[in-house]
ROFIFI-397106 format. One record per residue: residue in one letter; x, y, z of N, C-alpha, C in turn. Coordinates in steps of 0.05 Angstrom, whole numbers, padded with zeros to 5 digits, always signed. Layout:
BEGIN
AXYZXYZXYZ...
END
This chain:
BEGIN
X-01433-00330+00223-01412-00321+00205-01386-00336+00209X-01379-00339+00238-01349-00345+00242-01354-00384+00228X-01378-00399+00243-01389-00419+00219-01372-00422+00195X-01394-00409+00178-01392-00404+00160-01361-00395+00148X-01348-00386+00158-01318-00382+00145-01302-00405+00154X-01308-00425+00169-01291-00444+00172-01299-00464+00159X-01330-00465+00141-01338-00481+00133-01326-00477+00111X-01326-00447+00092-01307-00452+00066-01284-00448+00071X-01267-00447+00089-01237-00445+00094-01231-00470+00078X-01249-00499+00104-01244-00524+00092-01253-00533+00067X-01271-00536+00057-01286-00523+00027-01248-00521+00006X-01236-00502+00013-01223-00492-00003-01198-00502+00000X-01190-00516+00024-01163-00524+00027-01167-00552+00008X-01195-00565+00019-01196-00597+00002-01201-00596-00029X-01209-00560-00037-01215-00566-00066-01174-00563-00080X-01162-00549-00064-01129-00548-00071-01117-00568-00067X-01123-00579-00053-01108-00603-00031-01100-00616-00054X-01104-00624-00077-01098-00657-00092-01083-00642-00117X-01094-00612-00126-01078-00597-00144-01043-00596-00132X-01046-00579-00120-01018-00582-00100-01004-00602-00090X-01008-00620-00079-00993-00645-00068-00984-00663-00092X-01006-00658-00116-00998-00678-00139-00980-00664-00160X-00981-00640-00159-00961-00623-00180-00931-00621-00159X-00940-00622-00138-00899-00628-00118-00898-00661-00117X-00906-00669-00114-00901-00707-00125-00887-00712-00151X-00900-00693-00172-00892-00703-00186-00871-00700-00206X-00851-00679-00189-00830-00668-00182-00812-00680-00169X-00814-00710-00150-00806-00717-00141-00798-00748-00150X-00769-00760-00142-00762-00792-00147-00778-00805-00137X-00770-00827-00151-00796-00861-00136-00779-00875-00110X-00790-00876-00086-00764-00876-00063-00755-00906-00062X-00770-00930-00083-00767-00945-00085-00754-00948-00115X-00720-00969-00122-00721-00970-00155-00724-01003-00164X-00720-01005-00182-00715-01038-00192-00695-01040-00194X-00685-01055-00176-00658-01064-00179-00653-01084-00177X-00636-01107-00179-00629-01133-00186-00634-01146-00159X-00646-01164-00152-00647-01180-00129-00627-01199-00122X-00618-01203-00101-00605-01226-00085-00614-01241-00076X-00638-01256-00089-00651-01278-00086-00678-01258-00065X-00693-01282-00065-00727-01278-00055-00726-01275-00023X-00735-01252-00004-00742-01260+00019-00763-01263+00031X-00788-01263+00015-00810-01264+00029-00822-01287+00016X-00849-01303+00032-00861-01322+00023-00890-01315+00024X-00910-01307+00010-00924-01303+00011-00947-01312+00012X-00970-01312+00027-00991-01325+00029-01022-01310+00010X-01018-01324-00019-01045-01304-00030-01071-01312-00014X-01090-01299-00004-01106-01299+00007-01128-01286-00020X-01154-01300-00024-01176-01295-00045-01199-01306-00024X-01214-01287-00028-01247-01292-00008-01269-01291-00026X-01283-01313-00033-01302-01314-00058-01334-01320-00030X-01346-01307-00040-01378-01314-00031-01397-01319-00051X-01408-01344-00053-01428-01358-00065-01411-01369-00093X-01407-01349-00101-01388-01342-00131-01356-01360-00138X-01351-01377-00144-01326-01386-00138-01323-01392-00170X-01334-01383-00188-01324-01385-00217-01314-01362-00228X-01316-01334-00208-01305-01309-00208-01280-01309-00211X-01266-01330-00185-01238-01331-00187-01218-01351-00199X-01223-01368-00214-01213-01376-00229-01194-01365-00248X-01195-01342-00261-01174-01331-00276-01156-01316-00266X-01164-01312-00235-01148-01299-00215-01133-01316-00209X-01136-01341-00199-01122-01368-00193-01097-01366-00213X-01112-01376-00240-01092-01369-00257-01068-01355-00260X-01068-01337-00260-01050-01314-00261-01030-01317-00239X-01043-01317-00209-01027-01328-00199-01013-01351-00195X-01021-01367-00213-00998-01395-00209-00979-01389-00237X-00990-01368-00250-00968-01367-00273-00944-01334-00263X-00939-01336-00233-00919-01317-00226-00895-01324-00233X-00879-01308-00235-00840-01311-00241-00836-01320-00225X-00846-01310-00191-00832-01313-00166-00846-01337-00160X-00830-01354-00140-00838-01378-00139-00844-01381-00104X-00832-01359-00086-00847-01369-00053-00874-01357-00053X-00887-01372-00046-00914-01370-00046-00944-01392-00047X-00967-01388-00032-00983-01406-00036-01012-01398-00035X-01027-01407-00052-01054-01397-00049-01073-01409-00039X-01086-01380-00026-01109-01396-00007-01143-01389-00010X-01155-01399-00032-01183-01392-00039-01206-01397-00026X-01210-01380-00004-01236-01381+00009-01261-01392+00002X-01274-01404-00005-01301-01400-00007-01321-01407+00007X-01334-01389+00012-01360-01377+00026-01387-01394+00020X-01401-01407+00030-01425-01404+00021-01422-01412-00009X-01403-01430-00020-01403-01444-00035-01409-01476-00037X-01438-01492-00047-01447-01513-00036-01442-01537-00061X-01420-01523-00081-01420-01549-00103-01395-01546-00117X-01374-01550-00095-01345-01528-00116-01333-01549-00136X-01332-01536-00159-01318-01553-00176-01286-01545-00177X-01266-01549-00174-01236-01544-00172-01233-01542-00206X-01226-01517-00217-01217-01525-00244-01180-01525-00247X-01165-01518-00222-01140-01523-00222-01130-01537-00201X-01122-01562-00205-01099-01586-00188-01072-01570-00187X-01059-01558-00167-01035-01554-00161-01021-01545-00138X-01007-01558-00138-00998-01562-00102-00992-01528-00087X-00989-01514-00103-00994-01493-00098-01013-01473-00089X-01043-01482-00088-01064-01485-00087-01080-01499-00064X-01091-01477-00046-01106-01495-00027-01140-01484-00034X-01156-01501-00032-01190-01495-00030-01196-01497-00007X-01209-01478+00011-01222-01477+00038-01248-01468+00032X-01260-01494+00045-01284-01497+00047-01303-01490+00080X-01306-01469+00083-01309-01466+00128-01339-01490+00120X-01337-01509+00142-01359-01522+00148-01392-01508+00149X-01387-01481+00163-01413-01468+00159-01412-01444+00156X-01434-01428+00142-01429-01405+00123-01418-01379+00149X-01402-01361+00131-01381-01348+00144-01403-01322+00142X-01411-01308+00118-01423-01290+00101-01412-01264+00123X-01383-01274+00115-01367-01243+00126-01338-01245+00105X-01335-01220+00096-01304-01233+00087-01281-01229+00110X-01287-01211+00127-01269-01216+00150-01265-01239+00160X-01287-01259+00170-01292-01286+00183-01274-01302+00159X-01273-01299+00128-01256-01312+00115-01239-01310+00112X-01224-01285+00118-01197-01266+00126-01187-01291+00149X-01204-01289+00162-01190-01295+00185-01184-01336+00190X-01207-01344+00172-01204-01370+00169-01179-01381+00155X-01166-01363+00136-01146-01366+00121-01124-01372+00127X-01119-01351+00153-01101-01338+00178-01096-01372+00187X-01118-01382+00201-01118-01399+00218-01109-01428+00206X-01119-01422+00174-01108-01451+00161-01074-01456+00151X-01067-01429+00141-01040-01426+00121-01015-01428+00143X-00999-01429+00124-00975-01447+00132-00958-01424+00161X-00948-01438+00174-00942-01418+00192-00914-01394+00185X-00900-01406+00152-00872-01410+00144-00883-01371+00126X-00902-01374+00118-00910-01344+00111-00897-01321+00125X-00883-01303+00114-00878-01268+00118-00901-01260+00116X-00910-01257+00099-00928-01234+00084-00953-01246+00075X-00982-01231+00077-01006-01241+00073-01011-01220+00045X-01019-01224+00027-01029-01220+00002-01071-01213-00009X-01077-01200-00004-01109-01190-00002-01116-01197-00034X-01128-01207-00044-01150-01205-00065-01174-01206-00061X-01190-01191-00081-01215-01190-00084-01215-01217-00108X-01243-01238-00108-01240-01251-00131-01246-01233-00162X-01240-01216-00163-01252-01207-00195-01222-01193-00208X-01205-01204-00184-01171-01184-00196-01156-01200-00208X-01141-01191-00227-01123-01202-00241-01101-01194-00232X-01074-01210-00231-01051-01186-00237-01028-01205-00256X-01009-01188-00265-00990-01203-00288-00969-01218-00277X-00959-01227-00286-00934-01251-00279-00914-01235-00260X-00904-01210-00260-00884-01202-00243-00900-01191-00214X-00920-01193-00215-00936-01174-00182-00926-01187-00170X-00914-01211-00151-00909-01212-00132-00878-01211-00128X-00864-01208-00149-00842-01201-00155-00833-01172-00144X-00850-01150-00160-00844-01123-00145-00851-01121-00120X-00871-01134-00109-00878-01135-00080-00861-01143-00067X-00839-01170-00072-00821-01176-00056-00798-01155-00060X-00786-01136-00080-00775-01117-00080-00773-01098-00057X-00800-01088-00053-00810-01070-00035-00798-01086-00004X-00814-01100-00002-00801-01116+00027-00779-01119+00028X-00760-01121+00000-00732-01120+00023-00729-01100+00017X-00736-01071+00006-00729-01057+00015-00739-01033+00047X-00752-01050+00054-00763-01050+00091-00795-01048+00093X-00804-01045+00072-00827-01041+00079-00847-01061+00083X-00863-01065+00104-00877-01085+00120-00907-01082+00107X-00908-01064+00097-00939-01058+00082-00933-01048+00051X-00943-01060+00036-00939-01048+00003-00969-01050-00007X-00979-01029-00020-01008-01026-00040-01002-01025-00061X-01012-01054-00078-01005-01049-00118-01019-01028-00122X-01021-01025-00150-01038-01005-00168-01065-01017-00179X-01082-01006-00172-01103-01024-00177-01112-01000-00203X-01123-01016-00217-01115-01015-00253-01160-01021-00262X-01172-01014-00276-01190-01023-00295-01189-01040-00304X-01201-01067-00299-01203-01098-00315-01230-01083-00345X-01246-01070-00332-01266-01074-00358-01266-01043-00361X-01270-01033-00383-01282-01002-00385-01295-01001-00417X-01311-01022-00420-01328-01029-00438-01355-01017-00438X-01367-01004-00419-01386-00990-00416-01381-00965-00402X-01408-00942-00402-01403-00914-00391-01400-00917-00368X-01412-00932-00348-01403-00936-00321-01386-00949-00315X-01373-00971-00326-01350-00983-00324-01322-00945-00328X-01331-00941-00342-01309-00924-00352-01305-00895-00333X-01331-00896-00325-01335-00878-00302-01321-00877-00280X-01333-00905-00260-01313-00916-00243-01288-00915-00248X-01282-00927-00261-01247-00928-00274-01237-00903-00272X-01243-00886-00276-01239-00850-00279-01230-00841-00250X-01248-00854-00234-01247-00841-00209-01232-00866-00191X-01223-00894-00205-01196-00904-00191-01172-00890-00199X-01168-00885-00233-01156-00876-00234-01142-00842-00215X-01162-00830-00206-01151-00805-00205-01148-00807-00173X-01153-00831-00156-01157-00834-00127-01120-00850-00130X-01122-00865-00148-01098-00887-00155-01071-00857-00144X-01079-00849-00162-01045-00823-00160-01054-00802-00128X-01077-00799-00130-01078-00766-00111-01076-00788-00084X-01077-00806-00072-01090-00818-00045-01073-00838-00035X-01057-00846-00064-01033-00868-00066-01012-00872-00068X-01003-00853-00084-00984-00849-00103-00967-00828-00095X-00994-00806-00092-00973-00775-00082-00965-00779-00052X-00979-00786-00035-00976-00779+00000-00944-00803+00004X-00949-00828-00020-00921-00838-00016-00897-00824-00023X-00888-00808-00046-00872-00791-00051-00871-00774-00038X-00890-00763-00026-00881-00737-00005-00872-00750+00021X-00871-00772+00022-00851-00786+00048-00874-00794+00067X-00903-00799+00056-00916-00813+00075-00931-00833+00074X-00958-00842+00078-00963-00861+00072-00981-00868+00052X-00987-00891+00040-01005-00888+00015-01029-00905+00029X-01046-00899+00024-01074-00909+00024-01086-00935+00018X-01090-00949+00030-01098-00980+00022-01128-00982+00013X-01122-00990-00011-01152-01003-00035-01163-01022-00028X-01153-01047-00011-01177-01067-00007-01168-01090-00019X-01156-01090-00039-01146-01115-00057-01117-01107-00055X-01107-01122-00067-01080-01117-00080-01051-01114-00063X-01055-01114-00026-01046-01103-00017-01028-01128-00001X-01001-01120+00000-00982-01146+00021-00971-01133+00043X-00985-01148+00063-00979-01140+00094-00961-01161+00110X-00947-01157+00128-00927-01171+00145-00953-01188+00163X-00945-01218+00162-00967-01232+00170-00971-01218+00200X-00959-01221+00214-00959-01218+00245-00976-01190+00251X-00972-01174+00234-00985-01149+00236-01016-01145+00221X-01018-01172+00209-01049-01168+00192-01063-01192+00214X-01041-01209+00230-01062-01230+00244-01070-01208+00267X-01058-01189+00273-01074-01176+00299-01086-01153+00293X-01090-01142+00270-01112-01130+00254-01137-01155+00251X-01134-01175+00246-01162-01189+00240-01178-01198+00261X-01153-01200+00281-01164-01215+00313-01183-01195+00317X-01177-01165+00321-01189-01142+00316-01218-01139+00311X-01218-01146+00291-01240-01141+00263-01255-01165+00274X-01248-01178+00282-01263-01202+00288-01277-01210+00314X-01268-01185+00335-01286-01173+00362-01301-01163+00355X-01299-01138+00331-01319-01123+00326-01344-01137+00304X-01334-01149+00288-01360-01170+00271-01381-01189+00296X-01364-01202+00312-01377-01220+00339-01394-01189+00352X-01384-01170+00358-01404-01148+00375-01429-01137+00355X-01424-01128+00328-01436-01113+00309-01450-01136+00289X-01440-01157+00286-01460-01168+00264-01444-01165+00235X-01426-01140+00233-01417-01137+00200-01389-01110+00205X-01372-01122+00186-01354-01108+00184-01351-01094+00150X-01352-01075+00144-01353-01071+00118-01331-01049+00101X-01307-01054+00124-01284-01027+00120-01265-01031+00137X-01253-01056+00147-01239-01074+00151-01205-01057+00138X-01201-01049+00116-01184-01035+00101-01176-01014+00114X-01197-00993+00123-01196-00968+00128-01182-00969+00158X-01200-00980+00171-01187-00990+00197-01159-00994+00201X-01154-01019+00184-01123-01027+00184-01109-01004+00179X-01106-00990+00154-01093-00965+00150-01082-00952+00170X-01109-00945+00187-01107-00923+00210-01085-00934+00233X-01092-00965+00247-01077-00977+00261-01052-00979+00256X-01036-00991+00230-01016-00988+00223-01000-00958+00220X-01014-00937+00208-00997-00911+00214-00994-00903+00237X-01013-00906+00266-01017-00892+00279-00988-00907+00297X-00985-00933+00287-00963-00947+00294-00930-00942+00286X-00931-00924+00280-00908-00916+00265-00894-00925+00243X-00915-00940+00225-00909-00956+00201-00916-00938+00173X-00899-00934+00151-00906-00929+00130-00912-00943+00114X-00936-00944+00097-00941-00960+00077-00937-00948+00050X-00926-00972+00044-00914-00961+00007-00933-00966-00008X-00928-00955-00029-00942-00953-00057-00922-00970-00083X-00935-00988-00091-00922-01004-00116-00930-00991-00139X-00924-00973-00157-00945-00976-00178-00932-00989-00198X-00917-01011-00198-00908-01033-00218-00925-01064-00210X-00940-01050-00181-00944-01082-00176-00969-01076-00188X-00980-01092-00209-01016-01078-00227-01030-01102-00216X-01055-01088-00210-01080-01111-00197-01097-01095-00214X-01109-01121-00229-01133-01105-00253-01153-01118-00236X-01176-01097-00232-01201-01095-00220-01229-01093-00232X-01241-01106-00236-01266-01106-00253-01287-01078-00235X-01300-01057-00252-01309-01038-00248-01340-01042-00257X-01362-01025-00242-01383-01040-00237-01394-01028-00264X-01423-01041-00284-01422-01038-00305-01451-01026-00306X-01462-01017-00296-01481-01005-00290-01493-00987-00269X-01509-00971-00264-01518-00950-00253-01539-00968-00219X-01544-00993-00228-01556-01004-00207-01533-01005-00182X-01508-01012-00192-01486-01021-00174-01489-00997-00158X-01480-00969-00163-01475-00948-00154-01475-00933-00127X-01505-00947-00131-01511-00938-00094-01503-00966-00082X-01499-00984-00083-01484-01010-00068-01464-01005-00065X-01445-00992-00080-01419-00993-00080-01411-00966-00063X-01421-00947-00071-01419-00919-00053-01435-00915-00033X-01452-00928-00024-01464-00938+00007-01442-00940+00027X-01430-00969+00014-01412-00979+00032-01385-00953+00038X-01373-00943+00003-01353-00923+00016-01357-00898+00027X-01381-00893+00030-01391-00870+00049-01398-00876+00077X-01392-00896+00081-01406-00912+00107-01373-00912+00119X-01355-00923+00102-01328-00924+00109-01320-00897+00124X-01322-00887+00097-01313-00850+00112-01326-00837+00126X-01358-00842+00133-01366-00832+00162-01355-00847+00191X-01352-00872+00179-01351-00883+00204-01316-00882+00215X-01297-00870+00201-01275-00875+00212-01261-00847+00212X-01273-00825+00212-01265-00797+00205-01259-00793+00238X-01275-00802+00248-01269-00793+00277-01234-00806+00285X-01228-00820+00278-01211-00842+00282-01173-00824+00272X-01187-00818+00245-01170-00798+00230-01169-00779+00246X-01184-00759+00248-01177-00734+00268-01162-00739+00297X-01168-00766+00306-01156-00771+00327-01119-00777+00316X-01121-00789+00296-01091-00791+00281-01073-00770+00281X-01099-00752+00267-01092-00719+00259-01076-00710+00277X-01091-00709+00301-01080-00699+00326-01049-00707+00345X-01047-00725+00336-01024-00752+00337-00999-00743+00322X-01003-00740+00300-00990-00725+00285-00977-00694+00285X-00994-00682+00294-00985-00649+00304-00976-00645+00325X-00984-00662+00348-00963-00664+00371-00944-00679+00376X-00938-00698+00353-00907-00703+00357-00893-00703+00327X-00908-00685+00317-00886-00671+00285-00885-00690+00273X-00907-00707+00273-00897-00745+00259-00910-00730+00224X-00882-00728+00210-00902-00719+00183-00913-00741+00165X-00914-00774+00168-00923-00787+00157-00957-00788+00166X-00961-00795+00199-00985-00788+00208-01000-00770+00203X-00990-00746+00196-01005-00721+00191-01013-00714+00170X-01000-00726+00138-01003-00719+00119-01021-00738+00110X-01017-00765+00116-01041-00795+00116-01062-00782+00127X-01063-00767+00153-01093-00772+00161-01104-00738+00153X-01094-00728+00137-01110-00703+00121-01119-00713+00091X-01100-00734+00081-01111-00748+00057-01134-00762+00062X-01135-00775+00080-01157-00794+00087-01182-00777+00095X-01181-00755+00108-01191-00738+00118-01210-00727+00092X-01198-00717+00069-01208-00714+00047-01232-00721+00040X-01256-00715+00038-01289-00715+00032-01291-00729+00009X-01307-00754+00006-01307-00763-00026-01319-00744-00036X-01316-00740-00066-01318-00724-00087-01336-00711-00090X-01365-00730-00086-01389-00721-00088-01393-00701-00072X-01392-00708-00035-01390-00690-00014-01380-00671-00013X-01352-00671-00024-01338-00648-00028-01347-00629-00044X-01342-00632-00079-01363-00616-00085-01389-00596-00082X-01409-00630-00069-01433-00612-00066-01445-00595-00042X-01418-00592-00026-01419-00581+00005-01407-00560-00007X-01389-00554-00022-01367-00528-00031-01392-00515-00047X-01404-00521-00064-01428-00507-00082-01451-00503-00055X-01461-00518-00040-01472-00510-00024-01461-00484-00001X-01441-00483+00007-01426-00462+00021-01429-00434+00005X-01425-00445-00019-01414-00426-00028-01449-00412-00045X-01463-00417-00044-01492-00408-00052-01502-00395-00025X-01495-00399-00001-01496-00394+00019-01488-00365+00020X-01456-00373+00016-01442-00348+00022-01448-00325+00007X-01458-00326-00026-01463-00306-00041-01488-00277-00018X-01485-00295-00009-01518-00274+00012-01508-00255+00026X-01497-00279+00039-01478-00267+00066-01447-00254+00073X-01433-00261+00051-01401-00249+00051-01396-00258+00021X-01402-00243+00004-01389-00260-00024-01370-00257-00031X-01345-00250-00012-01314-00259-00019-01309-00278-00014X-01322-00290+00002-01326-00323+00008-01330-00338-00016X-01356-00329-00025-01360-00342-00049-01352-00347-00071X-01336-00321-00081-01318-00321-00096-01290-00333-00088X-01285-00341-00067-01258-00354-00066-01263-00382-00078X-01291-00393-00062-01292-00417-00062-01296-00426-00089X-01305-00400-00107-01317-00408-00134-01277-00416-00156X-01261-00400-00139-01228-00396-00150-01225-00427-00151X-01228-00429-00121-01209-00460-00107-01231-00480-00130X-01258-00470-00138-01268-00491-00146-01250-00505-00172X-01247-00479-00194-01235-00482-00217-01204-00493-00209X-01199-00487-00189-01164-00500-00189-01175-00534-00181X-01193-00538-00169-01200-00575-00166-01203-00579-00197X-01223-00571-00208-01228-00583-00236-01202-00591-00253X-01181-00567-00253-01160-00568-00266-01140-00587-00252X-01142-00595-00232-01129-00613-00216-01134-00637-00216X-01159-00633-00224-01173-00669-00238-01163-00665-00259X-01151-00657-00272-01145-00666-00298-01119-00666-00298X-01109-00652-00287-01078-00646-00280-01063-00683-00274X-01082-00688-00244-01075-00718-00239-01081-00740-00255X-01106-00738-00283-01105-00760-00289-01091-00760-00310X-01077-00735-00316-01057-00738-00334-01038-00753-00329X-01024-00741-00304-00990-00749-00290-01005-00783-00290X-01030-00795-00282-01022-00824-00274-01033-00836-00306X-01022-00824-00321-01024-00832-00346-01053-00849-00353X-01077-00835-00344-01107-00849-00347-01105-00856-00385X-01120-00873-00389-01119-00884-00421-01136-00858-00436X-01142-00849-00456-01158-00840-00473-01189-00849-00475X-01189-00874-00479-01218-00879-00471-01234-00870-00441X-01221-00881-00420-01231-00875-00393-01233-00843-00397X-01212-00827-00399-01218-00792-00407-01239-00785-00419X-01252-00792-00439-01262-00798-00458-01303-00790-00446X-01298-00810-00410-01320-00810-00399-01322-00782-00382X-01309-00767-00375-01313-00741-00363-01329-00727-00379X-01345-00725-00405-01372-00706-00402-01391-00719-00390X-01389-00752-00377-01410-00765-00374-01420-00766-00344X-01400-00755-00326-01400-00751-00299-01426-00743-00274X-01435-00724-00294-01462-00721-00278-01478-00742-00282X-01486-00775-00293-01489-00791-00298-01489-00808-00270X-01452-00806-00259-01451-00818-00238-01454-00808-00220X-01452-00781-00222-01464-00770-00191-01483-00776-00182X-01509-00769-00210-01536-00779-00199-01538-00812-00186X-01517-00827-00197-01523-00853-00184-01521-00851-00150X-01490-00839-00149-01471-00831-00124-01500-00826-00104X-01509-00799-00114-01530-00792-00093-01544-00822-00077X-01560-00839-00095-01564-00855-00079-01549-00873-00063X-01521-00868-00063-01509-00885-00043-01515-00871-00019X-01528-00850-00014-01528-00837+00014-01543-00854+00028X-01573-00867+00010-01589-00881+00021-01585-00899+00028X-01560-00906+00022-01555-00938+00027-01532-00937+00051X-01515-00910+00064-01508-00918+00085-01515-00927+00108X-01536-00917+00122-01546-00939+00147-01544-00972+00138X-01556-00969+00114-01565-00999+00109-01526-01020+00114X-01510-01004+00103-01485-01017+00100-01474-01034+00128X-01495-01016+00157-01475-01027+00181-01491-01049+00185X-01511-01052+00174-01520-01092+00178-01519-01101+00150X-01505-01100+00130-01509-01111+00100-01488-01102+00089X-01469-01125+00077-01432-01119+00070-01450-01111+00044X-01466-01114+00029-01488-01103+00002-01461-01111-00020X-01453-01136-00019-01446-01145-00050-01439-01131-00067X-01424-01132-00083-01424-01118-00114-01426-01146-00132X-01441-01143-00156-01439-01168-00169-01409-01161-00189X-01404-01186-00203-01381-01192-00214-01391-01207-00241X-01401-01192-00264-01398-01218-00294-01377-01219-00302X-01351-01194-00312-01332-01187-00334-01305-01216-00326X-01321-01238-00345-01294-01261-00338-01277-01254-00365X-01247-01258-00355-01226-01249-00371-01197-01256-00365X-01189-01275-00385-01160-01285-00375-01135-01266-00370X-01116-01270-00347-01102-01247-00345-01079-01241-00376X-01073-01264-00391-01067-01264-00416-01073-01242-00443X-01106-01248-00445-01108-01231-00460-01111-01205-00453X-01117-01196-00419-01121-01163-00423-01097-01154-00411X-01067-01173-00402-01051-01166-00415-01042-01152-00446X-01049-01167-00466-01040-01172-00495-01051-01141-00497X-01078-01139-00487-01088-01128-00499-01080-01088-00484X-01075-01094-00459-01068-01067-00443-01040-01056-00440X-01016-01082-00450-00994-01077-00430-00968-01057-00441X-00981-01033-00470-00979-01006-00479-00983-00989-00453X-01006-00989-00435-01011-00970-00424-00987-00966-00399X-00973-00989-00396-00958-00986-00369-00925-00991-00383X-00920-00969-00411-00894-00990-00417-00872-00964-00406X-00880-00948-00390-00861-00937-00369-00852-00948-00345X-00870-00965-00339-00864-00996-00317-00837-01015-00324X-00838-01014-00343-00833-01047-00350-00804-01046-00357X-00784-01033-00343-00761-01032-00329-00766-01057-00298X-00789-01043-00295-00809-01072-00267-00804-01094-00272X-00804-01100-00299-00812-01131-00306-00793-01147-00303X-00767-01150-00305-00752-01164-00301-00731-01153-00292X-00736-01155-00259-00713-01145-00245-00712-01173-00226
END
């Protein structure tokens, strides 16, 4: 029994948790504004890690050589690339080629480290399938002088041309505000995506030195992100949230991807929960409210889990105490309304909305990512990448959806 009531206690705090924290957020100022600069202080090193694939990043290249801001230099990994054709000459621009295959993106993380200029502040994360518009590294240097050593853009939908594309997108979007967005406004830390993100070099070279004991012991690192996160808060660092800095992310376009992709982030959140609670704890004994509020966000059960452990509890409980059941069935309806609540405030498009009767669609995919966690701690399991797209046109074609930003744009 006693079980059992702590199992829907928690059940019910995580089905409120994102209703609540996102309706007082959003109540609250942006602790960062646009304001006029006094020239540039950071220099940034874009870092892009391509495996096999090096025609992925080309329009990523792009975009970045067509920035406002001008310190900066790019550094395009490629992996296990045996025939590279360069389609851009510019001194701005470096191609690293490692002599022999890396087939880690950490090991390319870290090759990057070892090549780029020593004159770098700040390291810059892309995935090759991201775009971002002419001002991203602009608001990012904003953020840094205004102190912050870690900033996460907004990572945005490159495609939502199909039901699964639009699906995914649904559920960046509503992770974008509840995991990112809100824990920064409540004065703590926001959550790092994987791409998009500018870290103080000195502090990401001894994160990778890191990551790079554990790949030499284990064979594979596949949550490299999650890690860093934890290290950095537990350090007494807050990480900000940009949502002017936009990283458009290509979303996977089919139901095959599903369990590859949610393998890996279920593999993430088993494997570092222990890590969190140890945070957790960190946090309650010395009142640190950034630590504590980060590592109950993080703490948070992906969706699927959550859900289908609260319906499980709670089928349970109808037997055995069904005031239980009935609470959990309350807290359930206040999540639902809370998903919708958040993807309102982060202003989700009409189309992507559009995909919520289609949801049980991706669950059923979701489920098989369970099968694929063991498999994730020897196999980073790829996501493929077709949706090529200049940052130009899905500019032209998106840049309605963010025109509450664009006070951003030229500061």
């Amino acid at each position: 029994m006693v079980i059992l009531e702590i199992l829907a206690a928690a059940c019910c705090f995580y089905l409120i948790f994102p209703f609540v924290t996102g309706a007082v957020a959003s109540l609250l100022p942006a602790p960062v504004k646009p304001m006029p600069l006094m020239g540039s202080t950071s220099d940034f090193a874009c870092v892009i890690t391509v495996y096999k694939d090096l025609d992925i990043a080309w329009p990523l290249v792009n975009s970045l050589l067509s920035q406002k801001y001008s310190r900066y230099h790019i550094y395009l990994v490629a992996d296990g690339v045996s025939d590279p054709k360069i389609k851009y000459m510019d001194p701005r621009l470096s191609l690293l080629l490692p002599t022999s295959p890396l087939n880690s993106k950490v090991a390319s993380l870290n090759h990057s480290l070892e090549k780029m200029d020593i004159n770098h502040t700040h390291v810059v994360v892309f995935d090759p399938d991201n775009l971002v518009p002419a001002h991203f590294l602009q608001v990012l240097d904003r953020y840094h002088q205004a102190g912050y050593s870690v900033v996460q853009g907004k990572r945005i939908a490159k495609n939502i041309d199909t039901t699964y594309a639009a699906l995914d997108a649904l559920g960046e979007y509503y992770y974008d505000y509840s995991v990112r967005n809100v824990p920064f406004l409540l004065g703590a830390s926001s959550t790092i995506a994987g791409s998009g993100m500018s870290i103080q070099k000195d502090l990401y070279q001894k994160n990778i030195a890191h990551e790079m004991r554990e790949l030499l012991a284990n064979g594979v690192v596949v949550s490299e992100d999650k890690s860093l996160q934890l290290q950095l808060v537990r350090q007494g660092l807050r990480i900000a949230y940009a949502p002017a800095a936009i990283i458009f992310d290509e979303k996977i376009s089919s139901s095959q991807q599903i369990g590859k992709q949610r393998g890996r982030w279920l593999n993430s959140y088993f494997r570092h929960s222990w890590e969190a609670l140890k945070a957790l704890g960190k946090g309650l004994a010395g009142l640190d409210w950034n630590i504590f509020l980060f590592s109950i966000t993080v703490l948070m059960p992906p969706m699927v889990v959550l859900v289908g452990g609260s319906l499980l509890v709670m089928g349970i409980a109808i037997f055995i105490k069904p005031l239980l059941a009935v609470a959990i069935g309350i807290c359930m309806l206040i999540f639902i309304a809370g998903f919708g609540v958040n993807l309102t405030l982060n202003r989700t498009p009409r189309r992507v909305m559009a995909a919520i009767p289609t949801i049980p669609l991706f669950v059923w995919g979701q489920l098989a990512g369970f099968m694929n966690i063991r498999r994730a701690n020897k196999d980073f399991m790829v996501t493929d990448h077709t949706f090529n797209i200049e940052v130009e046109e899905i500019w032209d074609q998106r840049v309605h959806e963010f025109s509450y930003l664009k006070h951003w744009w030229n500061i």
